[in-house]
Residue frames relative to the residue before (quaternion, step in Angstrom):
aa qw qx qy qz dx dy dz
X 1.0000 0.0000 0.0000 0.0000 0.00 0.00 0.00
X 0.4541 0.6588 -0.4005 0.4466 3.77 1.36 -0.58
X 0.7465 0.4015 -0.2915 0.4433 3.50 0.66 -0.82
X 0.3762 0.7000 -0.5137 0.3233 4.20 1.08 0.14
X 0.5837 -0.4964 0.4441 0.4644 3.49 0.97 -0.87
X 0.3985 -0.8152 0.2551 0.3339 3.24 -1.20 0.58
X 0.3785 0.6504 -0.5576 0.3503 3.56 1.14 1.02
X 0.7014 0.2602 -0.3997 0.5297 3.92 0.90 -0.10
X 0.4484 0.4286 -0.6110 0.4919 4.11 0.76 1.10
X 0.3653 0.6257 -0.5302 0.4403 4.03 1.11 -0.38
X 0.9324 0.1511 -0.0305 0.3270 2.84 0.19 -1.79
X 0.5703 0.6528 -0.3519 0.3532 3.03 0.81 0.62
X 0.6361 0.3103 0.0121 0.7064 3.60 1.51 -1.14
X 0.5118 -0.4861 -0.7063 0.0549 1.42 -1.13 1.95
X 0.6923 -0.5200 0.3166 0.3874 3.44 -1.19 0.60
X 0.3308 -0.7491 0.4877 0.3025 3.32 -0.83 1.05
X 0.6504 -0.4112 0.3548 0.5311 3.65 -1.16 -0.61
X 0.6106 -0.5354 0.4696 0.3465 3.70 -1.05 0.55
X 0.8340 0.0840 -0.1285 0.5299 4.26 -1.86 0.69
X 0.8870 -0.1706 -0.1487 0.4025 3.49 -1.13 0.38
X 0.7095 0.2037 -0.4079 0.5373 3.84 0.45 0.02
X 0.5011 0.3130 -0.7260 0.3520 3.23 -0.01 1.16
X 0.5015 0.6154 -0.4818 0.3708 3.50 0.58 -0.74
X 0.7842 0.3046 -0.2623 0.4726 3.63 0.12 -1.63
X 0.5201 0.6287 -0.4627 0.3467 3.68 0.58 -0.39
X 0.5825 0.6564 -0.1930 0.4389 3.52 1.08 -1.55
X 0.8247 0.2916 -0.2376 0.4223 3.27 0.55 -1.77
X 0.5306 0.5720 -0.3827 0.4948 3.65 1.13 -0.53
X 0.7285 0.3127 -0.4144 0.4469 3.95 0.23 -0.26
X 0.6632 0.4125 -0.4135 0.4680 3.61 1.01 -0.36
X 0.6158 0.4045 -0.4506 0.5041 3.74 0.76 -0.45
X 0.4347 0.4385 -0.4935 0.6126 4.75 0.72 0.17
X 0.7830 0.3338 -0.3958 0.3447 3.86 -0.15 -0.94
X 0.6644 0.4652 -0.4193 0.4078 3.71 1.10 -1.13
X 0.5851 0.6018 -0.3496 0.4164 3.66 1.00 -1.36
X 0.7357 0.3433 -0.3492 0.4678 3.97 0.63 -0.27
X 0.5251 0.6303 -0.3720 0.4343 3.52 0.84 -0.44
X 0.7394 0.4330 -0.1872 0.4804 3.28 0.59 -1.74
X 0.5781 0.5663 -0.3520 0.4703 4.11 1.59 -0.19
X 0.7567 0.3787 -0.2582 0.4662 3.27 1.16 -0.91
X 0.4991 0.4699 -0.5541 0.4723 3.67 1.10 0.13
X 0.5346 0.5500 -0.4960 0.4071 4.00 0.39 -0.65
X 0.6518 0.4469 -0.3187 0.5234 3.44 0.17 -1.59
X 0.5847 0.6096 -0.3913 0.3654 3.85 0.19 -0.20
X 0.6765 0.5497 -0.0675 0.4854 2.92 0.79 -2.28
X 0.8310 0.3527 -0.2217 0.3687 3.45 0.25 -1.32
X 0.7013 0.3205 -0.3906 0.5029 3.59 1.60 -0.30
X 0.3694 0.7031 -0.4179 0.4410 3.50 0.76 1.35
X 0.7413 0.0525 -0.0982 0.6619 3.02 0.84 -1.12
X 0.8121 -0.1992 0.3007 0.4587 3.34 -2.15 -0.24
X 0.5168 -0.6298 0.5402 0.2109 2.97 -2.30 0.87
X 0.4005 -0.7416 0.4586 0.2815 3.63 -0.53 0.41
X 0.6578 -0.5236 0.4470 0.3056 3.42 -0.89 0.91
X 0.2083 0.8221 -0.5290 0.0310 3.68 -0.89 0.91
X 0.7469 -0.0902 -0.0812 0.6538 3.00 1.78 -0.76
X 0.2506 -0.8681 0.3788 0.2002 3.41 -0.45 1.19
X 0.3902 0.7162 -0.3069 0.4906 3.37 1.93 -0.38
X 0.6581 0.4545 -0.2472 0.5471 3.56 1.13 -0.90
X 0.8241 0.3764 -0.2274 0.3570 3.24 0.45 -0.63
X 0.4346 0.5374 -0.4571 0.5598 3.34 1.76 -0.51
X 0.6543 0.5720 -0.3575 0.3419 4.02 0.63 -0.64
X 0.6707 0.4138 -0.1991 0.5825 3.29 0.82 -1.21
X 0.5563 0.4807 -0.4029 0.5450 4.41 0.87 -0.13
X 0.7397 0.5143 -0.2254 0.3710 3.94 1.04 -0.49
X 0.4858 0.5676 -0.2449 0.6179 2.80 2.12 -0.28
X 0.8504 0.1861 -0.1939 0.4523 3.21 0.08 -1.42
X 0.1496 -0.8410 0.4359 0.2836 4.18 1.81 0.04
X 0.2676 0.7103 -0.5663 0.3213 2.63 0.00 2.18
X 0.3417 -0.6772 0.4183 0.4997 3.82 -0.08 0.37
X 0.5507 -0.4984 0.6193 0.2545 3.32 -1.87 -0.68
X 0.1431 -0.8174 0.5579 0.0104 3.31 -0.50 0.94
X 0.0578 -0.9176 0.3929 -0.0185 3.57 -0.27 0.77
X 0.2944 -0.8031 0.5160 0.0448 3.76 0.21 1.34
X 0.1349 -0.6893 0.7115 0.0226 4.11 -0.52 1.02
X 0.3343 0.6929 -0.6187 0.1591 3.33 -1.31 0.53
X 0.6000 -0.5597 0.5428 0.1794 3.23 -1.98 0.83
X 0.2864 -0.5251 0.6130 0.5161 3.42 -1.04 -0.38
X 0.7601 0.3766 -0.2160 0.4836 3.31 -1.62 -0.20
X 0.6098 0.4885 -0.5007 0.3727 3.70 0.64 0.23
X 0.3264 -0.8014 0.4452 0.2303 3.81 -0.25 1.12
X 0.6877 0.4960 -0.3155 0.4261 3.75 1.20 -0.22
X 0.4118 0.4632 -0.6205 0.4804 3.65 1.50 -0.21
X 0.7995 0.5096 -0.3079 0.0797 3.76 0.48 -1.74
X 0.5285 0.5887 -0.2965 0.5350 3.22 1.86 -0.25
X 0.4675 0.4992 -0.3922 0.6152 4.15 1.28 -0.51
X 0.8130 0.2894 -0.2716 0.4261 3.78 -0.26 -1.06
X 0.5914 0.5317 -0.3074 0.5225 3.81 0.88 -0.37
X 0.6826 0.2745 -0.2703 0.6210 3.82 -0.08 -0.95
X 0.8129 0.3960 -0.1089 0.4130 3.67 -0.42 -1.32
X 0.8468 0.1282 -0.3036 0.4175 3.56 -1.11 -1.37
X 0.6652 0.5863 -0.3709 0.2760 3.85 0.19 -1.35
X 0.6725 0.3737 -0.3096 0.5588 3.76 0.77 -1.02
X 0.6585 0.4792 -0.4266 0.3934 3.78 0.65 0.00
X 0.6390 0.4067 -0.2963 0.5818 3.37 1.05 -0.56
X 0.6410 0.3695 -0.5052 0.4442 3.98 0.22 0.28
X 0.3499 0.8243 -0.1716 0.4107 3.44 1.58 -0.31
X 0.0608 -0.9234 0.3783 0.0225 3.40 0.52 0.89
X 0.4401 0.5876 -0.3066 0.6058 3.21 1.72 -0.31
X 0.7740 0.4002 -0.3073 0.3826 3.45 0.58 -0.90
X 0.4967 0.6113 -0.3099 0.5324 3.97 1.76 -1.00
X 0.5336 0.5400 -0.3642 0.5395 3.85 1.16 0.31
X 0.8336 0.4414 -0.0849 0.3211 3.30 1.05 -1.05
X 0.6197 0.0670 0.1653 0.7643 3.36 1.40 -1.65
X 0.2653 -0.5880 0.7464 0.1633 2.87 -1.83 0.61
X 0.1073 -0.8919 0.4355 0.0580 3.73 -0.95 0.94
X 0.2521 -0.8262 0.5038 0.0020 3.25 -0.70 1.59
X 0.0592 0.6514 -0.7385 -0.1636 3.98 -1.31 -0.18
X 0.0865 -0.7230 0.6753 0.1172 2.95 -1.84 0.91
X 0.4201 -0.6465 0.5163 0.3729 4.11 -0.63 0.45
X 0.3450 -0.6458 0.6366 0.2422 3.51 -0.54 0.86
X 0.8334 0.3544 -0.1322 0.4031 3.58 -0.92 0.63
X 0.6282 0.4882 -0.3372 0.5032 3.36 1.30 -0.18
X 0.3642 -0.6959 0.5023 0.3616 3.44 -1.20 1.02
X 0.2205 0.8047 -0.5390 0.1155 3.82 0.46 0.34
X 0.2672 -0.7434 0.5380 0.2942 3.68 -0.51 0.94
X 0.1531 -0.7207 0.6646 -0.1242 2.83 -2.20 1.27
X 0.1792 -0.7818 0.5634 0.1980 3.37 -0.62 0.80
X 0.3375 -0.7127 0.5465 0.2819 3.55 -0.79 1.08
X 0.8029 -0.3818 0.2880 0.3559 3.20 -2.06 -0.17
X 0.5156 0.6779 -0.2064 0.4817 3.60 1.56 -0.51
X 0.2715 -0.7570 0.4564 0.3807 3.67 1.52 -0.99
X 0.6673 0.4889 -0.4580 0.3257 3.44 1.01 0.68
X 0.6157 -0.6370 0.3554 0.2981 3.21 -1.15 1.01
X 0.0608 0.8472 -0.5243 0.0610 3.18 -1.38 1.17
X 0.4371 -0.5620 0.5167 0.4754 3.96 -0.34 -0.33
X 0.5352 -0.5937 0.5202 0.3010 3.29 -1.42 0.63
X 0.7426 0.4445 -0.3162 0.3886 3.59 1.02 -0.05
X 0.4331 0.5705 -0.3506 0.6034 3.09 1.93 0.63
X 0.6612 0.5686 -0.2286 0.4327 3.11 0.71 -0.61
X 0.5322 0.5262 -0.1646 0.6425 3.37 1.58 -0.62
X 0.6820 0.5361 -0.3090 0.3899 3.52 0.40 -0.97
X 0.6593 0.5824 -0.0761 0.4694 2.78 0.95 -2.19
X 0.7715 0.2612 -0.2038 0.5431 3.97 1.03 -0.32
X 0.3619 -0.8800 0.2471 0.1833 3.09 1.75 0.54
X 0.0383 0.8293 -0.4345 0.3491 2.90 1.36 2.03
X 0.1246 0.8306 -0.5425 0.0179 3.56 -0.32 0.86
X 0.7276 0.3752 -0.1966 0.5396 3.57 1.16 -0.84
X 0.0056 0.7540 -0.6393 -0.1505 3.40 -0.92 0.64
X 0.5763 -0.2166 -0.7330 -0.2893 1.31 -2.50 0.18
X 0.2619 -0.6251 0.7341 0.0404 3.93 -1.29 0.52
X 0.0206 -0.4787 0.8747 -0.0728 3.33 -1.51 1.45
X 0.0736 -0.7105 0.6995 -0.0194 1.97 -2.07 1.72
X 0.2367 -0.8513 0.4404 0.1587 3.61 -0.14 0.45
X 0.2292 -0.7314 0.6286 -0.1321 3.92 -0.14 1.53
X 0.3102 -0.5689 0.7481 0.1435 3.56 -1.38 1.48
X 0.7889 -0.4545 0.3284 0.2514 3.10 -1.53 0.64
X 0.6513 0.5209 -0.3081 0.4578 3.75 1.22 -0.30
X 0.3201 -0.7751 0.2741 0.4708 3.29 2.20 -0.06
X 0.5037 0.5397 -0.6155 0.2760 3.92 0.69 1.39
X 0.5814 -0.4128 0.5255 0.4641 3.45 -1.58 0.53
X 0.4752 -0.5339 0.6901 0.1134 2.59 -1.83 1.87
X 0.9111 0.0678 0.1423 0.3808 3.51 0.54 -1.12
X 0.5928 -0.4104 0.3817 0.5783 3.75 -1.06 -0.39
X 0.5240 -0.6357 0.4633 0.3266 3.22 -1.25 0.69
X 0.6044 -0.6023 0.4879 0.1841 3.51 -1.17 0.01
X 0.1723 0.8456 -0.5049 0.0191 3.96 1.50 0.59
X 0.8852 0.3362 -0.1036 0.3044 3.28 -1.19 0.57
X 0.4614 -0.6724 0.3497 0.4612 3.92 -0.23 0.39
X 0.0218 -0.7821 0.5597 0.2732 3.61 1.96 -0.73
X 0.8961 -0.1939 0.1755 0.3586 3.72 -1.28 -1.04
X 0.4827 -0.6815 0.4764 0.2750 3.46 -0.09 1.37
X 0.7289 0.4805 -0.3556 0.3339 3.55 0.21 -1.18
X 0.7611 0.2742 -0.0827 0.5819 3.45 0.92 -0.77
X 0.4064 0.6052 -0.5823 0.3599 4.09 0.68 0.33
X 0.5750 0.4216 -0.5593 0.4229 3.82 0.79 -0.33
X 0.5907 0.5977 -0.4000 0.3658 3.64 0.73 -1.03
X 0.6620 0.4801 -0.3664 0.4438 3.62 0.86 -0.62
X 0.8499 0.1623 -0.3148 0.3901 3.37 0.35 -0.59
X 0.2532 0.7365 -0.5136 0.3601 3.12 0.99 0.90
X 0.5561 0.6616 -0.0612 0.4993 2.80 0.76 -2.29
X 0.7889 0.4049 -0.1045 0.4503 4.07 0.43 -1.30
X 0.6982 0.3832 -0.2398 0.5551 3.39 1.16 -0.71
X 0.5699 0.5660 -0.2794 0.5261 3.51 1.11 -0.39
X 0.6929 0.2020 -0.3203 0.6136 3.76 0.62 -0.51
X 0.5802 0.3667 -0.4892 0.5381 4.38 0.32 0.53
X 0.7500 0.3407 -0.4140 0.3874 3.51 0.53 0.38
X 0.2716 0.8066 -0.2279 0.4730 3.18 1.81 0.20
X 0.8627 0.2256 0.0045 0.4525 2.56 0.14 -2.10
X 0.6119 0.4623 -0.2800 0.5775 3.68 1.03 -0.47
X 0.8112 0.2491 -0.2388 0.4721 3.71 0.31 -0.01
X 0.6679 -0.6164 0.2704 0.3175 3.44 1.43 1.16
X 0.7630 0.5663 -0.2812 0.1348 3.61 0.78 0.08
């Protein structure tokens, strides 16, 4: 039985007590084994895709160091054009080391009451934050110099695939501009 793997030596050793606390014993290590699994797909998921906005005061800090703008990704859940903008486009730019030279890259959920600390260091909701930059359509890239003003016009919509890299090219290029004095 040593050879089953070592999730039925888990449950095997040391022997629990015999009729109902082996049962509950049983279901408690399998509900620890599912409850870590289902942690380490997240940790997956989240170092796939974009970082979520938490503190922008920090990050406007850490963009002054490395004098890079901020690049900021609005979006819905359930909204199939943020997921096709952050999929084709923002996600392969942020694994992108050439690009971690250039832009730092943020999403915020318009609408969500999630707390956020703006560029100012006061505390807000990530759907304030949206408001307040008068974000209504997603997905919207916006692109913020390090003092947290739009570098530029925002980016609304997925508009023309062929040429949406050109936009945020085009967008990340004038926040490095403007943040690096040129």
């Amino acid at each position: 039985m040593a050879n089953d793997g070592a999730i039925l030596a888990i449950m095997m050793y040391p022997k629990p007590l015999e009729g109902r606390a082996t049962i509950a014993w049983r279901i408690a290590v399998w509900a620890l084994i599912l409850t870590w699994g289902l942690a380490l797909s997240g940790v997956a998921r989240a170092a796939d895709g974009l970082v979520h906005a938490k503190n922008f005061q920090t990050d406007a800090r850490t963009a002054a160091t490395r004098q890079v703008p901020i690049l900021v990704v609005f979006t819905t859940p359930d909204c199939p054009y943020c997921e096709r903008v952050k999929h084709d486009y923002l996600i392969p730019m942020h694994k992108d080391p050439a690009y971690r030279k250039r832009v730092i890259i943020r999403e915020v959920t318009i609408g969500s009451t999630g707390p956020l600390t703006d560029f100012d260091g006061k505390p807000t909701t990530e759907g304030a934050f949206a408001a307040a930059h008068k974000v209504f359509m997603v997905p919207t890239v916006q692109v913020f110099d390090t003092q947290g003003h739009d570098v530029g016009d925002a980016i609304v919509g997925l508009l023309i695939p062929d040429f949406y890299f050109g936009y945020l090219e085009n967008a990340i290029d004038a926040g490095v501009n403007k943040v690096r004095g040129k």
